[in-house]
N, C-alpha and C positions, 0 to 999 in steps of 0.2 A: 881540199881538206875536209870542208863541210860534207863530202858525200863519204867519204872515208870513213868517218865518226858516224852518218848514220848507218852505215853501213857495218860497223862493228858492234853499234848498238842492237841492231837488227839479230847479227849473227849471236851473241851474248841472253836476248832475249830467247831466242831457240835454243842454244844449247842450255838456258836454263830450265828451258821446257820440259826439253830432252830427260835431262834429271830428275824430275820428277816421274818419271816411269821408270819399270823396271832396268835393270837390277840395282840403282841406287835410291830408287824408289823414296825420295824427298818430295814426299807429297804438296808439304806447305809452299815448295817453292813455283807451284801451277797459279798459286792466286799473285807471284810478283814477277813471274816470268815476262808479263805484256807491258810491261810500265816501262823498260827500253825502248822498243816497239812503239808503241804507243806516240813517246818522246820523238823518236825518230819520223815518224811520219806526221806529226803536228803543221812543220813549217813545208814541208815536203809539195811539190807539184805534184799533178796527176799522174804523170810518167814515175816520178820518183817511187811513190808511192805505189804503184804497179812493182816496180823491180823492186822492191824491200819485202813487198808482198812476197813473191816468187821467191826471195833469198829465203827471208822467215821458212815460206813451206818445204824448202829446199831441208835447208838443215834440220829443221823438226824432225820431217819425215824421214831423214836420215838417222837421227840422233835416236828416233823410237823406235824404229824399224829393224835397229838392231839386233835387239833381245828377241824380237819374233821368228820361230821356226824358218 
């Protein structure tokens, strides 16, 4: 359950990333997008924290990637 939660923390803090680029372009939400993130990886092991890593840049790059050509 504990990975679950960080693991939707994880994915929440990217898609809010996400948002903040275009086309819904919510610029103010880039400076509170990392504080799930962030959260999630505190108590987190070294492994853990590898694969939150990986999810975060997963979805990021997904969620910005989109609007580009």
């Amino acid at each position: 359950m504990r990975s679950v939660r960080a693991a939707g923390a994880t994915a929440l803090s990217a898609a809010l990333y996400a948002a903040s680029f275009p086309p819904l372009g919510a610029r103010p939400l880039a400076w509170i997008a990392l504080v799930p993130l962030l959260l999630a990886l505190r108590d987190a092991s070294l492994a853990r924290r590898l694969a939150l890593g990986v999810l975060w840049s997963f979805v990021a790059g997904w969620g910005v990637g989109t609007w580009m050509p």
